[in-house]
N, C-alpha and C positions, 0 to 999 in steps of 0.2 A: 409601408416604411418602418412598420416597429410591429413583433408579437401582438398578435390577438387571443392567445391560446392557454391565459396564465392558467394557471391551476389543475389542466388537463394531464395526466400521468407523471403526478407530481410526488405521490410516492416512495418512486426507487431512491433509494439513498447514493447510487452512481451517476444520477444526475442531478442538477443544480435547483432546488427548488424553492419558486417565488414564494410559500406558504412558510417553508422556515425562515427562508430571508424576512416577511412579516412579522413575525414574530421576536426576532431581533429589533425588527424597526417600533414596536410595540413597548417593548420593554425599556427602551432607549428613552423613548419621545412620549413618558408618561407626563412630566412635567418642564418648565425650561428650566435649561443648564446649561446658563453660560457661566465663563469664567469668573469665580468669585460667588457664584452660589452654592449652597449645602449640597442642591441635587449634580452639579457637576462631579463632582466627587464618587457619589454614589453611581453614575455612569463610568467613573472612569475604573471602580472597583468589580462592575459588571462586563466590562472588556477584558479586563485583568482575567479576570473566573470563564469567561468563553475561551481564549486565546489556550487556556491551561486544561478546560477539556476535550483541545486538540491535537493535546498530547504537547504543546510549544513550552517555551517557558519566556515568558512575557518580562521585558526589565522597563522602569521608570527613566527618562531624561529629566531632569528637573531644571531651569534655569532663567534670569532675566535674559530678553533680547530687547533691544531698541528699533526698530528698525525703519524703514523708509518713509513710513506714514505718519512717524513720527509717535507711535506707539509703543509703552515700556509696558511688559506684564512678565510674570512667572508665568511659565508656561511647564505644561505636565504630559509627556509625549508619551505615548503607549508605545512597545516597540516587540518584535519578534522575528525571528531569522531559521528559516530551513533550508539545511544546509543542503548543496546540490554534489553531483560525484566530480567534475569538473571547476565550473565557475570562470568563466572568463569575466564576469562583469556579474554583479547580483543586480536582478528584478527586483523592483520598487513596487509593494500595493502602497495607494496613498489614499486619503480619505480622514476628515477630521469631525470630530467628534464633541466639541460645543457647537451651542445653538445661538444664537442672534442677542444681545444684550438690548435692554430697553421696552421690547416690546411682546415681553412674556410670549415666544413662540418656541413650540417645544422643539422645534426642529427636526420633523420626522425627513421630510423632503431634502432640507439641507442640514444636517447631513446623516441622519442614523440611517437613508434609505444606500448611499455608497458605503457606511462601515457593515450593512447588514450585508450589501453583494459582495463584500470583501470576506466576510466572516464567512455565510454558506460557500463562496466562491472556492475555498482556501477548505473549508471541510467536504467537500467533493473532490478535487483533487487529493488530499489524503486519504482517503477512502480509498479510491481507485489505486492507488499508490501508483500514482504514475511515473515513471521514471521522467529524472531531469539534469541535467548538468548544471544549469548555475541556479545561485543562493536566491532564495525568494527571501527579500524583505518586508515584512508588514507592516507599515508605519501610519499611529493612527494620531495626528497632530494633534492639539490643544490650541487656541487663540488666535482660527485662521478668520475667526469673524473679527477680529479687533486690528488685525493688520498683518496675517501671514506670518504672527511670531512663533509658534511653533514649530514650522518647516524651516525659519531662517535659524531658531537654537538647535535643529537637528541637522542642518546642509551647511551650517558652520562651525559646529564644535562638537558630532561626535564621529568616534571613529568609522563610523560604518558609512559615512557619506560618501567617503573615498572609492568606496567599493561598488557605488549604486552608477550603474552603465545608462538606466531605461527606467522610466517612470509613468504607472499606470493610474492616473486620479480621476476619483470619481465623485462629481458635486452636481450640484443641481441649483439651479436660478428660478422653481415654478415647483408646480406638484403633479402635471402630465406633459402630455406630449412624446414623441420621439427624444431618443438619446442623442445628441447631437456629439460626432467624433470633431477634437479641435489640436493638430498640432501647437506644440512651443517649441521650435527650433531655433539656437543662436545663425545656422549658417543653412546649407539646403536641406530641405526633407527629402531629396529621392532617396535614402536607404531607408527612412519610417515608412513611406509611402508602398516602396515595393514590401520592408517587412509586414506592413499591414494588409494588404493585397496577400500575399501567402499566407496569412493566419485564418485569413478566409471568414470571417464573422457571419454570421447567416444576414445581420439586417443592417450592411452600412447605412449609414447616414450624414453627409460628411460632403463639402466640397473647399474647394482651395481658395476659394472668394470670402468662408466663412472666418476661417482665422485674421484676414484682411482685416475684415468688419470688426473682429473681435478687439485686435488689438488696441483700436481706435475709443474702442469704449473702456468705463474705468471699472472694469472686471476681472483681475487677477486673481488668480487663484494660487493653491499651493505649490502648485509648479511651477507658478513662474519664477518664486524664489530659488527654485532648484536650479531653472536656467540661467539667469542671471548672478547669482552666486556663486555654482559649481560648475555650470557649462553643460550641466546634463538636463539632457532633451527628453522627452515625452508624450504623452496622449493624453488628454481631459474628456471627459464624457461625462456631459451635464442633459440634462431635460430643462425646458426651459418655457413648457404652457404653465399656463394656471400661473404666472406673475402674477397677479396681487396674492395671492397667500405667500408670496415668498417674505421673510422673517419677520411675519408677521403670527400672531396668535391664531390662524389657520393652515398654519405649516403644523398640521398636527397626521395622526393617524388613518381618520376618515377622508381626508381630503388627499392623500395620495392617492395616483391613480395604480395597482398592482401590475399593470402590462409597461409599466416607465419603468417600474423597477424589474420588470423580467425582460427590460430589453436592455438595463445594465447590465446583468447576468449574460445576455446573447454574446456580448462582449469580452465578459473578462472567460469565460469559460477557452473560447478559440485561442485568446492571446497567452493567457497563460502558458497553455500549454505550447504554444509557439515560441514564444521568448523564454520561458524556460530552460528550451533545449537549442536556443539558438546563438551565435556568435554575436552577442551586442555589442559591438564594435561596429559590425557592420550597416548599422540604425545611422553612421553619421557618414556626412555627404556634404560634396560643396555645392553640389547639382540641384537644382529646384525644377520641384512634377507640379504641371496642372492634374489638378486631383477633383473626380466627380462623383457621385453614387445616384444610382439609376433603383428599384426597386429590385435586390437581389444581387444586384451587380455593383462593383467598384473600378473604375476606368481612370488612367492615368497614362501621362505621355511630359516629355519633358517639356521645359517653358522654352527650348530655344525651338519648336515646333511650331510657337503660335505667332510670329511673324510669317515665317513660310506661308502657314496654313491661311491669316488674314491674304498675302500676297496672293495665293492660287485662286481664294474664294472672289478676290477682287474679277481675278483675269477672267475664270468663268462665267462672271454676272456678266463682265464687259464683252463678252464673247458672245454669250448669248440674246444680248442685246444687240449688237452690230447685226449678229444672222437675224434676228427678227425683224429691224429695219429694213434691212436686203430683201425678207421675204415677205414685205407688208404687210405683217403681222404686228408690229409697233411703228409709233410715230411720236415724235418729240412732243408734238401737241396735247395728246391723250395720257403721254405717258407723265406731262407735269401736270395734267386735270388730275390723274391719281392721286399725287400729294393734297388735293384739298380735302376728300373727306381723311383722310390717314392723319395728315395737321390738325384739322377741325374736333375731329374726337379724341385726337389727344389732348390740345391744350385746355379743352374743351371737360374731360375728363378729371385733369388735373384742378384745373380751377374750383370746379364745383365741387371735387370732393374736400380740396386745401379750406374751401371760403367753407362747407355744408360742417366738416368738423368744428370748424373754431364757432360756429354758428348753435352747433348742440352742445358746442360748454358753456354759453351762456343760456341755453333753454335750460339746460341740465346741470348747475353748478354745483352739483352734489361730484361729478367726474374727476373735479378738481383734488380732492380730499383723496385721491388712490395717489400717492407720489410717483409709483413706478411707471404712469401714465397707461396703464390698460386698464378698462373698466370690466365688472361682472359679464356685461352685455358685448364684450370686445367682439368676440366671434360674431352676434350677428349684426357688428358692425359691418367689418370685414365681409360678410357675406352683402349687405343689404351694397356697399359701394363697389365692390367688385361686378354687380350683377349691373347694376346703374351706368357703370363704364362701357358694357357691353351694347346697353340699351342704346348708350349714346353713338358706339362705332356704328351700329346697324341703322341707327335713324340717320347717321351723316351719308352710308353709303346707300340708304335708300334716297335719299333726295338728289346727291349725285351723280348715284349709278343704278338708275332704279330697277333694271336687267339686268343679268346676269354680266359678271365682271367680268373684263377680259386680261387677256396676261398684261397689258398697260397696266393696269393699277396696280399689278403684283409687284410691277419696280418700284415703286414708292418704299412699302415697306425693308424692300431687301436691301436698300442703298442706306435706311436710317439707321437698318440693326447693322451693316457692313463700316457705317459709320462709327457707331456706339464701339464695335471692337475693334477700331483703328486705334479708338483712344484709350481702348481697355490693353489694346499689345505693349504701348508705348508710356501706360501710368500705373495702370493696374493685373498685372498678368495672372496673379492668383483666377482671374474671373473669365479666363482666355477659352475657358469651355462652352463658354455663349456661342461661340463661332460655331459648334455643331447645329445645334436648332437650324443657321443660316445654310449651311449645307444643303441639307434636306430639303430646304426651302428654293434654294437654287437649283436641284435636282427637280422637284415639279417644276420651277418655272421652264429650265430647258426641257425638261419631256414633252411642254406641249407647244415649244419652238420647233421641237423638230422634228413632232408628229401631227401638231395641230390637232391633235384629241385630245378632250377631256375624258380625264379616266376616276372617279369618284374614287376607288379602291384605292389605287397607286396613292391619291392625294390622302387619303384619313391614314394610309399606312403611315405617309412619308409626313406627317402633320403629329405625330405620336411624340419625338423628340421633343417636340415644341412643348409640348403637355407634360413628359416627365421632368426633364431638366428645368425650364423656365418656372413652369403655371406652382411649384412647390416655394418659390421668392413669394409670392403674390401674397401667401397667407403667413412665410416666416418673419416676413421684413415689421411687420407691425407687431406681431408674438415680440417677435426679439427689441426692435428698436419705441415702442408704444406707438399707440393706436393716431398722434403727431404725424406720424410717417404714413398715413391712410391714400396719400395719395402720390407715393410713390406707389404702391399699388395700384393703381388708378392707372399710371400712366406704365404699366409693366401688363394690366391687362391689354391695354389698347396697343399697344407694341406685340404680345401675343396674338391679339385677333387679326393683327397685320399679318402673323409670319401663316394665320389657319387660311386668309383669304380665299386660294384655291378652291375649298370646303366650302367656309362659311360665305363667302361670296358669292356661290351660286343659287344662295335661297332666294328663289323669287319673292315671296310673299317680306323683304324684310322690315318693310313700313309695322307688320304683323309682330313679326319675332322682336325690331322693339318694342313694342307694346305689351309682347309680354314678358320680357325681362325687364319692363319697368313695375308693371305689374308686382313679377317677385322681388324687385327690391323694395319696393312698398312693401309690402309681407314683411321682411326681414325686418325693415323699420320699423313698423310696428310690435313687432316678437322683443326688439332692443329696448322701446318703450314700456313694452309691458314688466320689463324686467330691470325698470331703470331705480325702483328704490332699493335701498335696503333691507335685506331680512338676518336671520339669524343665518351663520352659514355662509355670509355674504355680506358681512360687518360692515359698517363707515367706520374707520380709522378717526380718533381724535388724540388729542393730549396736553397734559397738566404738569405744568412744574411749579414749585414752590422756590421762591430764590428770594434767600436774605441776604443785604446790601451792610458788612460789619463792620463797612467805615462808613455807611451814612445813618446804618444802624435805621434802616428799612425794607420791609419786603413786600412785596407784590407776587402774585399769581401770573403764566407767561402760556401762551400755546404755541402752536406753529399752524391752526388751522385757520383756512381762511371763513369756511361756513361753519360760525358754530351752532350748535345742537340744546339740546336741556341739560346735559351734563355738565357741558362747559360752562353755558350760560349759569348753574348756578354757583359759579365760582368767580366769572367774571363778569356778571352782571347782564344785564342786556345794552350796555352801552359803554363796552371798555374800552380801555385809552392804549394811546400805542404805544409799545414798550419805553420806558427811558434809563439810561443809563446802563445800557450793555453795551455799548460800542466800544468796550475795551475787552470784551471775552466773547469774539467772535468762533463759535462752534462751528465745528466742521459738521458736513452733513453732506452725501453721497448726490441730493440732486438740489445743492446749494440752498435747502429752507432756512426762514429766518422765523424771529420769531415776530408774531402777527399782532398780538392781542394784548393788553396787561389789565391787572386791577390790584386795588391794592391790598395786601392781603394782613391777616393779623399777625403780632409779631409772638415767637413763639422760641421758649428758651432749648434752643440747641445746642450741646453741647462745642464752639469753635475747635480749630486745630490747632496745634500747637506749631509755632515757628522758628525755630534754633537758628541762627547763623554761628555753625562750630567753627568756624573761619572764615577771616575777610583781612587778607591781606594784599603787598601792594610789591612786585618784583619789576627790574627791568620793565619797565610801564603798562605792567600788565596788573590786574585787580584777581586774586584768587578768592573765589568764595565757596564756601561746603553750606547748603543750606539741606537742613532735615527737617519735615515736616511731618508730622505726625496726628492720627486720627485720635479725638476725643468721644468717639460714636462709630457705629459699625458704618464702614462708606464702603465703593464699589469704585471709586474714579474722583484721579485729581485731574483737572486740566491747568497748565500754565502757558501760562499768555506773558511774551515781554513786548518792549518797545519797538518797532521794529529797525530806530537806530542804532540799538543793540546788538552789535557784532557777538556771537557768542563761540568760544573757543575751544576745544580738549573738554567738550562736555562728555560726564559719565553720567550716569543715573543709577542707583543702586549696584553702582561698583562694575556697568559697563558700559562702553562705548558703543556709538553710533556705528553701524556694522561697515558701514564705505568715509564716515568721515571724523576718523581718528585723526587729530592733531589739524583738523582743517575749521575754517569759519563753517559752524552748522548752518548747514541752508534748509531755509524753510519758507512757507510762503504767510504774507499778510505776519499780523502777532501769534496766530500759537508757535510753542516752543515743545510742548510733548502731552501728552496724555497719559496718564498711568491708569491701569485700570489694578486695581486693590484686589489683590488675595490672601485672607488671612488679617487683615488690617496689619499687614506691613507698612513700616514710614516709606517716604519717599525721602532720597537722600540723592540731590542735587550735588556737581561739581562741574564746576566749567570758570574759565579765564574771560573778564571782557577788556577793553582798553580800559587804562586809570582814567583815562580824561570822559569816559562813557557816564551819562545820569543813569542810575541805574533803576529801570522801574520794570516790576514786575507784576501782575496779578496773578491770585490762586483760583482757581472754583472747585471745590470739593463738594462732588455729588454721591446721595445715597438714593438705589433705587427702590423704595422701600416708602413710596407717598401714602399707596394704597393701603399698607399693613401700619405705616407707623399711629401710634396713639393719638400723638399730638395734635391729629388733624381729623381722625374721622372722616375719611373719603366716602362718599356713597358709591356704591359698586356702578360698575355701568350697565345698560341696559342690557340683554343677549343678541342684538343689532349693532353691537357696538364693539372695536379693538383698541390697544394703543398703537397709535402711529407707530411705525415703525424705521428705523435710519437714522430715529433723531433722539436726540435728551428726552425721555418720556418719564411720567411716575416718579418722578426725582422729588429730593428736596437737599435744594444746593445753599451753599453760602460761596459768596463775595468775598476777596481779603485783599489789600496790598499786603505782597510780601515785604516788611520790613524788619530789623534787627528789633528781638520785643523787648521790655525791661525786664532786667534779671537777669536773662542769658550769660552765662559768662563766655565772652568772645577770646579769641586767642589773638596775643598781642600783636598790632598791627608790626608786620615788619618794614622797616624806613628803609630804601635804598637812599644813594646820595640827589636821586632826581627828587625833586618837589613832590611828596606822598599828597595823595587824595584821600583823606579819608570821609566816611557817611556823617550825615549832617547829623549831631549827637541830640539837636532837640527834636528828633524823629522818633515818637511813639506810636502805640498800637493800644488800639482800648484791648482791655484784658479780654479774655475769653467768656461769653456768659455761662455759665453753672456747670462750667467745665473741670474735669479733673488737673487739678496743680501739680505740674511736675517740677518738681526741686533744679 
């Protein structure tokens, strides 16, 4: 499925090589740099300096975006343009270039390992000089970990957006595995699909069920801004093993795998040069392909095929059924005995592995602490319940069927898989390629209707389908979805061992063959256990915030873990209490954590922020306010939280609007209102309209990541078994504030229309800032 061959005549400067790509990825992901760090910067003047010794000339985007997630940042876009003899549409390289905020990881995986296949990719092609007609774009985003803002300030304010037909993005969710290919299409993919199929890639990997699945999770990437913004469609090619290093403090250099990064390069080399010289125009379609990849091969046919194809598959089972009746060769009786062991080791299947995982997170509550839900051991989980699923078809159809199976049991399975894509033609048709495996499967069962020979060969030939297409779900659905989904696997093997019957059915001895695939999943279980603690390399994730409360003029220590360790313990005691008083600055966090633990911590002179209300005025019964907030200390992130009675209107944030909801009630979910993430210690400078008749409550949290390095606290490092959490507020030290009008400020005069003014209740203060700089 992906290159095995990195490094091998890597050399020649006219092909693509994964050793220089390394070496970009090296240079990138010495330290983290996300936005708003020293070392981001110093990345971004490093891309600058490659792009210009390729002869390009690289210019700066600079700008605030807001965008969907409710996220404001300056954002710092890399950009470069090669111009083609033609051009109907310019090609898009995309790929972004900070790293994950919170949880010091350098981001070699995501994402210096796609700006590196972008960079060698793009100095191989000039080399070669190869001829091209349209404009190749290089666009290497800024702030796609904070919420996709630097693709929305480039797909909506600069000129070159207009021009981009086709977009090529490269990220990654792990740090091996296969490259996984994932359309974003607003309308059909048959023109991507066929233009992908001609670019001819040596190692698709890629089917139409996959983007299904994708959409459903909350995984967007830089493209998707591009589609939903601009209407221009594209390619993602992510790797997506080795999830727990993903943006964590193991998303570094060692832990990439070099053959994930040369199977990006498999990619961008064929397409390049494909789209470069091709009519992208003709990428858009109204038409929708089922789309599959076989090893080496790419297979596609359109979606109005897969009803046909279920209807023909139906007639043949029922055809070959009826002749087998007729020739005594089936009987109604036999052939509903077949459903019991086929039910039996499925439900059977399913159950023990659903009940045997949630059963190892209580033996193993260390599992708990991975948030992305796959552990170190994930693989020989997968393998130890895959093999046990097996164990169990062969023990049901030994007790069964303890001789060799006859074509009666073969209809069990072929009526449950003809079942599964009656309901796949008419809910899901991305996944309408399942129908092949059943093919082939109906092809043995008629060959031995209406020869009455078992033929071994015909059956492992015609049993292969089943193996390439299906048995590669088995091991991706828990890679992709966590190791939770184990027994969707479970019941996708025992649906497979249904469609090998023919084969596997004929082993006499299979009271034996389960025995010994219980055997090796024992094996595998124990291999899981021996590798169930933590080491170096293979961290437990924890985390520490410091949060002062400057209107109760209190603060406490907070975590999000549920098992704590000796680090935490010695912050939060061995017997901490549970949080109190954050139920008004409800943090977002990708797989909904909260926070777990509290203690109370000492109080310590922070410098507060400063809160300006430059306007609060009262029109046509609407309430204008301009509120400016500003850093007394170096910080990284304000969040604001309001009421969520608070209808909020014609909000800007440092002077822009919300990208879709200009002059509309800002919609947002629960009380946050936005997040800014600080660069440069920029203020944050709030405007929005609410009703005059609204109470108007607001709160701040202004966070610095910066617990570990600041003075004030003296962190003890943590062990080298140990990371910070990652996803969530880590390493902070935040304050608490209501936003209210402070004293001093001078406000601009409330303006009176003739309806009844509201004005703020003027005996509303704010304790001063402690040992904070006084601004006049």
């Amino acid at each position: 499925m992906m290159p095995r061959w990195t490094f091998t005549n890597e050399e020649a400067l006219t092909e693509f090589s994964t050793k220089r790509a390394l070496t970009h990825v090296k240079n990138i992901s010495q330290k983290p740099h996300y936005v708003g760090s020293e070392n981001h910067n110093q990345v971004a003047n490093y891309l600058q300096t490659e792009l210009t010794k390729l002869g390009l000339k690289p210019s700066i985007q600079q700008g605030f975006t807001l965008t969907d997630w409710g996220n404001l940042v300056k954002s710092k876009n890399i950009i470069a343009r090669i111009e083609g003899s033609k051009n109907t549409k310019a090609l898009l390289l995309l790929s972004h270039y900070d790293s994950a905020p919170h949880s010091a990881s350098p981001g070699a995986s995501d994402d210096a390992a796609g700006i590196a296949t972008i960079l060698e990719g793009v100095r191989t092609f000039l080399h070669n000089k190869t001829p091209h007609q349209n404009d190749i774009i290089i666009l290497f985003t800024d702030a796609e970990e904070l919420g996709l803002n630097g693709a929305a300030l480039f797909a909506t304010q600069h000129q070159w957006a207009k021009d981009v037909g086709l977009v090529l993005n490269f990220e990654a969710r792990g740090s091996s595995g296969p490259s996984y290919m994932l359309m974003e299409t607003n309308n059909g993919n048959a023109g991507m699909v066929q233009n992908f199929a001609a670019a001819n890639p040596t190692f698709p990997v890629s089917n139409s069920l996959m983007y299904s699945i994708y959409k459903m999770l909350p995984n967007d990437t830089d493209l998707t801004i591009f589609r939903e913004q601009s209407n221009i469609q594209g390619f993602n090619f992510a790797f997506i093993d080795g999830h727990y290093n993903y943006h964590t403090a193991q998303d570094d250099y060692n832990h990439l795998d070099p053959n994930s990064l040369t199977h990006q390069g498999s990619y961008l080399m064929p397409l390049l040069n494909h789209f470069s010289n091709s009519n992208l125009n003709t990428t858009k379609s109204v038409e929708d392909y089922v789309y599959f990849s076989i090893p080496f091969s790419f297979i596609s046919y359109p979606f109005s095929w897969v009803i046909p194809m279920l209807i023909i598959a139906f007639g043949l089972f029922f055809f070959f059924i009826f002749l087998g009746i007729a020739k005594r060769i089936l009987t109604i009786q036999k052939i509903l005995q077949g459903f019991v062991p086929l039910l039996g080791s499925l439900f059977s299947a399913a159950l023990i592995t659903f009940l045997g995982w949630k059963a190892l997170l209580q033996i193993y509550p260390q599992y708990n602490d991975l948030l992305n839900g796959f552990t170190y051991n994930g693989h020989a989980y997968i393998a130890a319940f895959v093999l046990l699923s097996i164990a169990i078809s062969f023990a049901f159809y030994h007790f069964f069927t303890p001789n060799k199976i006859t074509a009666n049991h073969f209809v069990a399975p072929l009526f449950i898989w003809l079942l599964i894509n009656t309901g796949i033609a008419f809910s899901l048709q991305g996944a309408g390629f399942l129908i092949i495996p059943v093919y082939f499967g109906i092809f043995m069962f008629g060959f031995y209707i209406l020869t009455q020979k078992y033929s071994p060969v015909f059956n492992l030939i015609f049993s292969i389908p089943a193996l390439l297409i299906i048995a590669p779900f088995i091991q991706m659905f828990p890679i992709g979805l966590g190791l939770k989904i184990l027994f969707g696997s479970a019941i996708l093997t025992v649906l497979s061992f249904g469609l090998l019957l023919p084969t596997l059915g004929n082993y006499v001895q299979k009271g034996t063959w389960s025995i010994l695939f219980l055997l090796a999943s024992i094996g595998f279980f124990a291999k899981a256990h021996s590798n169930a603690d933590y080491e170096k390399g293979k961290a437990k994730s924890n985390s520490l915030v410091y949060l002062y409360d400057a209107d109760t003029n209190q603060a406490q220590w907070l975590t999000y873990d549920k098992n704590l360790d000796s680090w935490t313990k010695s912050y939060l005691g061995e017997d901490p209490k549970t949080p109190k008083g954050i139920s008004d600055i409800p943090l977002f966090s990708k797989y909904d954590s909260q926070f777990t633990f509290a203690a109370q911590a000492p109080l310590q002179r922070i410098p507060q922020p400063t809160i300006e209300f430059l306007t609060d005025s009262i029109a046509d019964n609407l309430r204008y306010l301009k509120i400016r907030i500003s850093p007394n200390r170096k910080v990284n992130r304000y969040d604001i939280f309001a009421n969520e009675k608070m209808d909020i209107y014609n909000i800007k944030t440092n002077g822009v609007s919300h990208l879709q909801q200009n002059g509309k009630i800002f919609k947002r979910e629960g009380k946050k209102l936005l997040s800014y993430y600080v660069v440069d210690n920029e203020p944050l400078l709030l405007e929005f309209n609410i009703n005059a008749a609204t109470v108007f409550d607001m709160k701040l949290l202004e966070s610095s990541f910066d617990l570990m390095q600041n003075p004030l606290f003296n962190i003890r490092k943590r062990a080298d078994w140990m990371m910070p959490t990652p996803f969530v507020l880590n390493d902070a030290v935040a304050i608490k504030k209501t936003i209210k009008p402070s004293p001093g400020i001078i406000q601009e005069a409330v303006k009176v229309t003739e309806q009844k003014s509201i004005i703020p209740n003027p005996t509303e203060t704010v304790t001063p800032p402690v040992d904070s700089t006084k601004i006049e």
